[in-house]
C-alpha positions as CSV (number, residue, x, y, z in Angstrom):
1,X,74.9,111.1,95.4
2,X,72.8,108.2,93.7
3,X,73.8,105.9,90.9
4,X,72.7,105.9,88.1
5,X,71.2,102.6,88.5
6,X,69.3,103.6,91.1
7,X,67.0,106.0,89.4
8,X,63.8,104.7,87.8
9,X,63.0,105.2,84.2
10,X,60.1,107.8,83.8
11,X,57.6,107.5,81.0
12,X,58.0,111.1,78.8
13,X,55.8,113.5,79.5
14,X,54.1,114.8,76.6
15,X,51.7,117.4,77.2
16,X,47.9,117.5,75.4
17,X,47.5,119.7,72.3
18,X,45.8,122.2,74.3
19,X,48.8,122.7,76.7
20,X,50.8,123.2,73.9
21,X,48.9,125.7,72.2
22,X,48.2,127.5,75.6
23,X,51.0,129.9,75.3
24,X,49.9,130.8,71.6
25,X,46.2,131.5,72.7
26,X,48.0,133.7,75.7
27,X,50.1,135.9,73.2
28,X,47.3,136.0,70.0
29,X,45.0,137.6,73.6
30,X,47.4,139.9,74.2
31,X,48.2,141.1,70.6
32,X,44.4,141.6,70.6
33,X,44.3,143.9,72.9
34,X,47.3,145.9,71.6
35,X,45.6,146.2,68.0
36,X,42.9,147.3,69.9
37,X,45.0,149.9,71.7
38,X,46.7,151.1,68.4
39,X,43.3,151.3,66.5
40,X,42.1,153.4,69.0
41,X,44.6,155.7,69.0
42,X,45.3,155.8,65.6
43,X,41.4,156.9,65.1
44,X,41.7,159.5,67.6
45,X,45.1,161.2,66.7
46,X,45.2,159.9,63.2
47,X,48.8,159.1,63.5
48,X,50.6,156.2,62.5
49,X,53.6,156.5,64.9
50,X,51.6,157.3,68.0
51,X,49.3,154.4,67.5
52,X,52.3,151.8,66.5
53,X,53.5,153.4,69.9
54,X,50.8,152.4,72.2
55,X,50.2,148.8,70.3
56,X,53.7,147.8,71.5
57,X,52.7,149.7,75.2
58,X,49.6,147.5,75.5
59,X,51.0,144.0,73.6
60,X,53.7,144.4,76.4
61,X,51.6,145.0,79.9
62,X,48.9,142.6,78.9
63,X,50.9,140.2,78.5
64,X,52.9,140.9,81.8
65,X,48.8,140.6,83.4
66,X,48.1,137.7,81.9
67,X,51.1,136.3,82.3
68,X,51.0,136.8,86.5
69,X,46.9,136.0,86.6
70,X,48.5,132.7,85.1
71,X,50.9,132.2,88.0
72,X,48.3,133.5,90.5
73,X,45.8,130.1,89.5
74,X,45.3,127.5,91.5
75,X,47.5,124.6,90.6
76,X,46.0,121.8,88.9
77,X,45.2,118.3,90.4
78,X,48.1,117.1,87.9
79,X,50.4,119.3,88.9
80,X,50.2,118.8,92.5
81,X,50.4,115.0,92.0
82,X,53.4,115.6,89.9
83,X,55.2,117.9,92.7
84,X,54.5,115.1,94.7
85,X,56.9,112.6,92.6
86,X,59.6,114.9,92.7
87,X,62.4,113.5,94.9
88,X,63.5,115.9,98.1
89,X,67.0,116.7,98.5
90,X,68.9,114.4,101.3
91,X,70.3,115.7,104.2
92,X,70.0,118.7,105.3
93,X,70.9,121.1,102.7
94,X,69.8,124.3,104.3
């Protein structure tokens, strides 16, 4: 184990507006599309249950896709300079 002494004081991360608001845009995208959904049913069945039905069905999977296209990007320049800093475990801890 290390001492506590031995660790070097970081500087706080603290992320740009627009990687705060990221999430936000992600989820206002996907309840988009499930308006979109619900309209569209709700014009072609004209009812109310059916189409608050489907918005929830669509909110929920496009947001499961654009959550994993997220994961699926190509890490940023940042981030790989950051997983760089990250101290490996000693030893062998397999």
């Amino acid at each position: 184990m290390t001492n506590p002494s031995d660790q070097t004081p970081h500087d706080p991360i603290t992320p740009s507006r627009r990687e705060r608001l990221k999430p936000l845009e992600l989820l206002g995208f996907a309840g988009v599309l499930g308006v979109f959904a619900g309209l569209t049913v709700l014009m072609a069945s004209r009812s109310i249950v059916l189409a608050l039905i489907f918005t929830a069905i669509a909110f929920i999977v496009s947001l499961v896709f654009v959550a994993l296209l997220g994961l699926g990007g190509k890490p940023s320049e940042e981030d790989l300079e950051a997983r760089k800093d990250l101290k490996k475990p000693e030893g062998d801890w397999h």
